[in-house]
BAROBA-201446 format. One record per residue (C-alpha): z, x, y; residue number from 0; residue in three letters. Coordinates in steps of 0.5 Angstrom, whole numbers, m for minus. Example, Ala and Ser with C-alpha at 12.3 -4.5 7.8 and 13.67 -1.06 7.14 Angstrom:
2
[node [16,25,m9],0,'ALA']
[node [14,27,m2],1,'SER']
! end
This chain:
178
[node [295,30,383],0,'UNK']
[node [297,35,377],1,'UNK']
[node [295,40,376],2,'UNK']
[node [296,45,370],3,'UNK']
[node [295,52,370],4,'UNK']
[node [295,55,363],5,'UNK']
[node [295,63,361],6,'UNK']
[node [294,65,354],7,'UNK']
[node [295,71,350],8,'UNK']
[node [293,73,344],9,'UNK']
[node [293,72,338],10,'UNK']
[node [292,65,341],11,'UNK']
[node [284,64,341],12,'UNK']
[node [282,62,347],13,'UNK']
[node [280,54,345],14,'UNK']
[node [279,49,351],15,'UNK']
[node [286,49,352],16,'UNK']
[node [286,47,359],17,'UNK']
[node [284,40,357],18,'UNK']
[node [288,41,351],19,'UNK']
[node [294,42,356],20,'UNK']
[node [293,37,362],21,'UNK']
[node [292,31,358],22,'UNK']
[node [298,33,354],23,'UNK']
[node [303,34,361],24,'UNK']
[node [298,27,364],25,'UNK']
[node [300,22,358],26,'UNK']
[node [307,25,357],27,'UNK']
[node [309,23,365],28,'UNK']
[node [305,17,366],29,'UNK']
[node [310,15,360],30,'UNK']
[node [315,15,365],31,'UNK']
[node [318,13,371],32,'UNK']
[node [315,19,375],33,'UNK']
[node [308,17,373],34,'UNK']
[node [307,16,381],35,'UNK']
[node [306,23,381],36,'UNK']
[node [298,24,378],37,'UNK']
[node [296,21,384],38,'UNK']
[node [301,24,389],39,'UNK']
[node [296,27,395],40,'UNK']
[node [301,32,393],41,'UNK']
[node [299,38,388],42,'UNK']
[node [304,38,382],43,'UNK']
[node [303,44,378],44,'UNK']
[node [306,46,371],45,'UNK']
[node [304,53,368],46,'UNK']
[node [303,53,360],47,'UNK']
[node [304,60,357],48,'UNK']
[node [301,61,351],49,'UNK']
[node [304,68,348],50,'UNK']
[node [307,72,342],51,'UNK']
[node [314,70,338],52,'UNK']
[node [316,77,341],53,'UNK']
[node [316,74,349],54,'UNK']
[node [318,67,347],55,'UNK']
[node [324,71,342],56,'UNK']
[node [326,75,350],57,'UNK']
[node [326,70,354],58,'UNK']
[node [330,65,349],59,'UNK']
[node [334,71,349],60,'UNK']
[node [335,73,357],61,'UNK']
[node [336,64,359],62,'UNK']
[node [339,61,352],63,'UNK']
[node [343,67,350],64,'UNK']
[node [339,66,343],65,'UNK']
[node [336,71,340],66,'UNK']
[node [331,69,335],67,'UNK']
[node [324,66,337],68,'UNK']
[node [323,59,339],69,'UNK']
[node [316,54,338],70,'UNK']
[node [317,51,346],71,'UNK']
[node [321,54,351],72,'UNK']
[node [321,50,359],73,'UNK']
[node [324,52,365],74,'UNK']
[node [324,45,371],75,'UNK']
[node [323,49,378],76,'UNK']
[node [325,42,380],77,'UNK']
[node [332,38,380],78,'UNK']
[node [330,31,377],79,'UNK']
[node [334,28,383],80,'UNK']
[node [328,30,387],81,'UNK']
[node [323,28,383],82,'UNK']
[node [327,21,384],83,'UNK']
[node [326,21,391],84,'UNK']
[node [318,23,390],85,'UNK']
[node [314,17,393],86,'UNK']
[node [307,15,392],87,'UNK']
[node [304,19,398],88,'UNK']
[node [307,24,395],89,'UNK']
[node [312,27,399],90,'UNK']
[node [319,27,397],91,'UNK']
[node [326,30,401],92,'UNK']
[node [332,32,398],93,'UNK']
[node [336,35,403],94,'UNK']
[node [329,39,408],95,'UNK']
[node [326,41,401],96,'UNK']
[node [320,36,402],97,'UNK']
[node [313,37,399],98,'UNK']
[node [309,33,404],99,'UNK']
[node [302,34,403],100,'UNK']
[node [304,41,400],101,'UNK']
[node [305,44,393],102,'UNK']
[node [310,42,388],103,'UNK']
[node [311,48,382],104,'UNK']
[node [314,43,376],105,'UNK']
[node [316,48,372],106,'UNK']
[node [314,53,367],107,'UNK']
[node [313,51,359],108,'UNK']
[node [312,57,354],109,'UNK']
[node [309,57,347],110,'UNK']
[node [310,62,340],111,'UNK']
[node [304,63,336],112,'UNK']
[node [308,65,331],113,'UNK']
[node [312,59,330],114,'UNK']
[node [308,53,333],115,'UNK']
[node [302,56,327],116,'UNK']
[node [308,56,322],117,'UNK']
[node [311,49,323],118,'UNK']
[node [303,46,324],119,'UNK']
[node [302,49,317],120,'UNK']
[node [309,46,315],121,'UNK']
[node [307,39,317],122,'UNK']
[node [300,41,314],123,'UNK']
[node [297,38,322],124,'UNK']
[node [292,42,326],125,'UNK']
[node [295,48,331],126,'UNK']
[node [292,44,337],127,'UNK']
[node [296,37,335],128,'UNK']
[node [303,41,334],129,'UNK']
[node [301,45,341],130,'UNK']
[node [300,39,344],131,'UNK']
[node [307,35,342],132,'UNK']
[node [310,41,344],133,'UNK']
[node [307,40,352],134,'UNK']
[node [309,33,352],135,'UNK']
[node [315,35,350],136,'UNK']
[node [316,41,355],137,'UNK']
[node [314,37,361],138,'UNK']
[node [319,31,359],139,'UNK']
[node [323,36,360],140,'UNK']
[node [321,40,366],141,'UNK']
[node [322,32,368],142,'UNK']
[node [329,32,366],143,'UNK']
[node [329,28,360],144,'UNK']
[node [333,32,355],145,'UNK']
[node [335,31,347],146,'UNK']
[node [343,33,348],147,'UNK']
[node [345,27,345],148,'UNK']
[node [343,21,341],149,'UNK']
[node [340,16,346],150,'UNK']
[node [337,21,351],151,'UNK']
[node [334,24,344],152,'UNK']
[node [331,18,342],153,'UNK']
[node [329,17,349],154,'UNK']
[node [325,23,349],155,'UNK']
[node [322,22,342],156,'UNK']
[node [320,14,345],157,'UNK']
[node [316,17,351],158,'UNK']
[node [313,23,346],159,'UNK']
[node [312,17,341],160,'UNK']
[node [307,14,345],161,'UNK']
[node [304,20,349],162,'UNK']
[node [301,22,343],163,'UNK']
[node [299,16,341],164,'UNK']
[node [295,15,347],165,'UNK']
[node [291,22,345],166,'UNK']
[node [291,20,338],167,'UNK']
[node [295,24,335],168,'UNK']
[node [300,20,330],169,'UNK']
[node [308,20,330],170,'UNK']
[node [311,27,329],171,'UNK']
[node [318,23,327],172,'UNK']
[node [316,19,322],173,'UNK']
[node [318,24,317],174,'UNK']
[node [323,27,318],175,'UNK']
[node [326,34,316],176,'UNK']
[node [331,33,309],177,'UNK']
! end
């Protein structure tokens, strides 16, 4: 079972975005090969932090030695072959860490206000859809997908293609960037 457990400070109105985010990181996982865990006994935590560029620009800075604000940031709680060794009962051990009939914390995914309104604007599509995208994003990577090179990015774009799709919200590469 996921469960999603969002904090959000201002200047973030406070909007339903707990649904917002559960139905984000369910479409993102049920698009991948650990699809399995929605219905785990287990519960699978993620947190969602919506906060200031200012708290974003810190942790960018204190994890990815870059210091500049960022729209999304992940930070896995768990190595992906752990969650390769995840059954459908839920339980899962790698080397004694198991999550039998326990709690599995995926991992943490912080939003910029700033710059998710700024980039929404530019794209001219709603806060909530471009929130949403990067959710789906962030628990792609919480899963250990990433977009390092050009195949693993078109990977995570095919999976983010189609988890937003399921939620109604149209391709955000169609176009892109020049």
């Amino acid at each position: 079972m996921i469960q999603v457990e969002v904090s959000c400070e201002q200047p973030w109105p406070d909007a339903g975005w707990d649904v917002l985010a559960l139905n984000a990181a369910t479409a993102a996982i049920e698009r991948t090969p650990h699809g399995a865990m929605l219905t785990t006994p287990a519960v699978v935590e993620i947190s969602v932090r919506l906060t200031t560029d200012d708290e974003v620009r810190t942790l960018n800075h204190r994890f990815r030695g870059k210091d500049k604000a960022t729209n999304v940031l992940s930070f896995p709680m768990v190595q992906p072959d752990l969650l390769d060794t995840m059954d459908a009962t839920g339980d899962a051990d790698a080397g004694g860490a198991s999550t039998t009939g326990g709690e599995l914390l995926l991992g943490d995914i912080v939003l910029a206000h700033g710059t998710c309104v700024a980039e929404a604007a530019e794209r001219r599509i709603p806060v909530a859809s471009h929130a949403t995208h990067l959710i789906v994003h962030g628990t792609l990577h919480l899963l250990g997908y990433d977009h390092t090179d050009d195949p693993a990015a078109e990977d995570m774009e095919a999976i983010e293609r189609a988890a937003l799709a399921a939620l109604g919200i149209a391709d955000p590469y169609s176009v892109r960037e020049e």
